[in-house]
C-alpha positions as CSV (number, residue, x, y, z in Angstrom):
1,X,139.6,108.8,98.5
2,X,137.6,109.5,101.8
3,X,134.2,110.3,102.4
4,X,133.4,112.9,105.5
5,X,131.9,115.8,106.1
6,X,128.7,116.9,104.4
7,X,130.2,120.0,102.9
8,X,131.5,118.7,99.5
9,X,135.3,119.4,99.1
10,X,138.1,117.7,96.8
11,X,141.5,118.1,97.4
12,X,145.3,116.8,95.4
13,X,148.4,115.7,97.1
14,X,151.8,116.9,96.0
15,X,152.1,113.2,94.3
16,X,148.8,113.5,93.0
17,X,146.3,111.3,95.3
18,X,143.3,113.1,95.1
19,X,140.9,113.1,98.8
20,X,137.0,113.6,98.2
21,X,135.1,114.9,101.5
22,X,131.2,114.2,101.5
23,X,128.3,112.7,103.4
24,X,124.9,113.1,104.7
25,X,125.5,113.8,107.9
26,X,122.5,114.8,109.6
27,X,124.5,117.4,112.1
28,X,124.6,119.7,108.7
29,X,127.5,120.4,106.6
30,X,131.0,121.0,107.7
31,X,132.4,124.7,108.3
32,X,134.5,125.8,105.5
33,X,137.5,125.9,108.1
34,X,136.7,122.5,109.1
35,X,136.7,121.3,105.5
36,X,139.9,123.0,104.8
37,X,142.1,122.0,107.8
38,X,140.8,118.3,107.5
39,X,142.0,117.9,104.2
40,X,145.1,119.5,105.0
41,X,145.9,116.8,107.9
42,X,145.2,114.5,104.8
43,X,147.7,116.2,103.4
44,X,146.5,118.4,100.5
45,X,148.2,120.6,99.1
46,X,145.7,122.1,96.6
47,X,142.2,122.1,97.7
48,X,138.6,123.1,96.4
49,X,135.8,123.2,99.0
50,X,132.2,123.5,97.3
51,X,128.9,124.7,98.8
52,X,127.2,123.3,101.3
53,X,125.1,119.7,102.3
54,X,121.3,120.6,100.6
55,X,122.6,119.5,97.1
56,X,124.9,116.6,97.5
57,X,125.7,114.0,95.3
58,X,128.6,111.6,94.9
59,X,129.1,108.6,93.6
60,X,133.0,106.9,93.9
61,X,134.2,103.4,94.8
62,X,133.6,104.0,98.3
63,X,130.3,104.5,98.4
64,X,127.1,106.9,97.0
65,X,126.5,110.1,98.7
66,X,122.7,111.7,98.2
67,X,121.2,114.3,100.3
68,X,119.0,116.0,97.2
69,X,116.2,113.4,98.1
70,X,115.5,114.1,101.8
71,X,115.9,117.8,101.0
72,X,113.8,117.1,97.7
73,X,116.1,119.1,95.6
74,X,117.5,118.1,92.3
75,X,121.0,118.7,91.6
76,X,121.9,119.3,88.3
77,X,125.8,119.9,89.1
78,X,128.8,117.4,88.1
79,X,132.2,116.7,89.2
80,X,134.0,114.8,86.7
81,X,137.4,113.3,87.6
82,X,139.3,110.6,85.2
83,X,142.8,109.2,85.7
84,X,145.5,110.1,83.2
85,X,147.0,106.7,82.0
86,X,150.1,106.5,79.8
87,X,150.2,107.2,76.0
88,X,149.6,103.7,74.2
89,X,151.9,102.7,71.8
90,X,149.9,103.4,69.0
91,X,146.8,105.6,68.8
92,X,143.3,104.1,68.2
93,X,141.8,104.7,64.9
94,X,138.1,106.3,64.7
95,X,136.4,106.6,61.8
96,X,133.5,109.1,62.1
97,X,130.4,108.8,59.4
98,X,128.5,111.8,59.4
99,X,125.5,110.3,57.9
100,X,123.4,111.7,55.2
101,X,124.5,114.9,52.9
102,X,122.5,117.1,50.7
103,X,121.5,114.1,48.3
104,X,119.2,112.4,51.0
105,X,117.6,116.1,52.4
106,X,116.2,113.7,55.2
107,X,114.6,117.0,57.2
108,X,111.7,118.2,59.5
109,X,108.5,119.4,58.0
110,X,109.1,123.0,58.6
111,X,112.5,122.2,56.8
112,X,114.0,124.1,59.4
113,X,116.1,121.3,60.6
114,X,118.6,118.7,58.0
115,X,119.9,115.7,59.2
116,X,122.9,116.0,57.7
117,X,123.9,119.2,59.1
118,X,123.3,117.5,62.4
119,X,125.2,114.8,61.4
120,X,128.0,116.9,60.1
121,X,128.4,119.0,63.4
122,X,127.8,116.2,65.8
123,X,130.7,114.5,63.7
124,X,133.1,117.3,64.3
125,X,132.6,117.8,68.0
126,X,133.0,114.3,68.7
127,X,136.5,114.4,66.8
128,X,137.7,117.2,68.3
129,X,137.0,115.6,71.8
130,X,138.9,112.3,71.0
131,X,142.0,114.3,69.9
132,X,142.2,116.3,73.0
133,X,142.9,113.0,74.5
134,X,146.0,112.4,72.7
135,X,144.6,108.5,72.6
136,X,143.4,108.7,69.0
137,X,143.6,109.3,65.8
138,X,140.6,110.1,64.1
139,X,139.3,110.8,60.2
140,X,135.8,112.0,58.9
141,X,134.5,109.3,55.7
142,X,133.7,113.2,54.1
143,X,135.0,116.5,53.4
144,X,131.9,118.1,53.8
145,X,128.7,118.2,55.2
146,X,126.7,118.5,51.9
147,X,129.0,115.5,50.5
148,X,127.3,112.4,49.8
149,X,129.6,109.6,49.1
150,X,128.0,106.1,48.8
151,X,128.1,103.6,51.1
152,X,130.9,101.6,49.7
153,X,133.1,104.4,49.3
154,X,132.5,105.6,53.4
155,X,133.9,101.8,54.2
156,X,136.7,101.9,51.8
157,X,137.8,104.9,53.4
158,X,137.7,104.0,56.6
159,X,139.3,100.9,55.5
160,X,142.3,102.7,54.0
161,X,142.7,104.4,57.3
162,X,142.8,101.0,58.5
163,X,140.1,101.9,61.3
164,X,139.8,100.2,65.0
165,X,136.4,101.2,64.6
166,X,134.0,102.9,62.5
167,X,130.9,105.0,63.7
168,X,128.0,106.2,61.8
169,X,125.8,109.4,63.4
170,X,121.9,109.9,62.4
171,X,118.7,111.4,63.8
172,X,116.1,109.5,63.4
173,X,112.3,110.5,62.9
174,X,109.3,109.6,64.8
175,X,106.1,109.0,63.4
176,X,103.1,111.8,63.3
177,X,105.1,114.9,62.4
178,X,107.3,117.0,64.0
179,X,108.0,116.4,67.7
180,X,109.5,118.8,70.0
181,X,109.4,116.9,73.2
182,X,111.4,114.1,71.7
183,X,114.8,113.6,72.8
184,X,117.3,110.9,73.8
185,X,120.2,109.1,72.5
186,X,120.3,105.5,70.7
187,X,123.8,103.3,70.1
188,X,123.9,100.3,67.8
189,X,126.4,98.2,68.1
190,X,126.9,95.2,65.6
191,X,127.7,92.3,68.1
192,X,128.6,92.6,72.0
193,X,131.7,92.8,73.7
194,X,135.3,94.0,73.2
195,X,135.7,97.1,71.2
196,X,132.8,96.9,69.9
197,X,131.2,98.5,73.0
């Protein structure tokens, strides 16, 4: 990975080293040809050259890139990259609890939103995320999203599936009524360290 240029650009090697170009260089950002033939001396064979310097942001092991301050912009735009590692010999077991079902109507006041439908739908889209992966193997403690099983019977099933670990999704309320402005996201772990977090 190398950091040059203000003109964000990212490029992959025929044996798959990837070469990230960025900086806040104060001379301004880097012609596209510039971008383009430097990470071609690097060696790149595939390469994808974004806009230019005002909206910067990268952070890698080498170092943070920011220009949105000193150009007092904010920059809403990500570039995600992960390493693919090999398969592991056995796939790590999630158990997802969607929370609540139609026997605890935990709702909103205008009973226009049910916890348990968000339960039930965050549930899913996490699960079909960790499958893409390959890395897991995943199971829902219900069938449906109006089910309510008990709590003994969510563990046992998870327990049969002989879970790595078991996660439970809610909403919670806040006091005084319906809030719009409210948002965020909470994790409760039992103890710290290891797979636990």
């Amino acid at each position: 990975m190398a950091l040059m240029g203000s003109r964000p650009a990212v490029g992959t090697k025929p044996n798959g080293e990837m070469i990230i170009l960025a900086t806040s260089d104060t001379n301004g950002a880097m012609k596209l040809s510039e971008a383009r033939d430097k990470l071609i001396c690097l060696g790149c064979a595939n390469i994808v050259i974004f806009d230019g310097g005002g909206s910067v942001y990268f952070n890698c092991p080498e170092g943070v890139v920011d220009t949105t301050k000193q150009r007092k912009r904010n920059n809403q735009t990500y570039f995600l990259v992960w390493e693919k590692v090999a398969k592991p010999e056995r796939k790590f077991r999630v158990a997802i609890d969607p929370g609540h079902g139609t026997a605890e109507l935990n709702c909103s006041p205008d009973k226009r939103y049910y916890e348990y439908k968000f339960a039930w739908d965050m549930a899913n889209r996490v699960e079909d995320l960790l499958e893409q992966t390959e890395c897991f193997e995943v199971m829902l403690t219900k069938n449906s999203a109006k089910e309510t099983p008990s709590l003994s019977t969510r563990a046992a099933r998870a327990n049969a599936f002989k879970a790595d670990i078991y996660i439970s999704d809610h909403s919670n309320a806040v006091s005084g009524g319906w809030n719009d402005t409210v948002h965020g996201l909470t994790a409760w772990i039992y103890a710290n360290g290891g797979k636990r977090e």
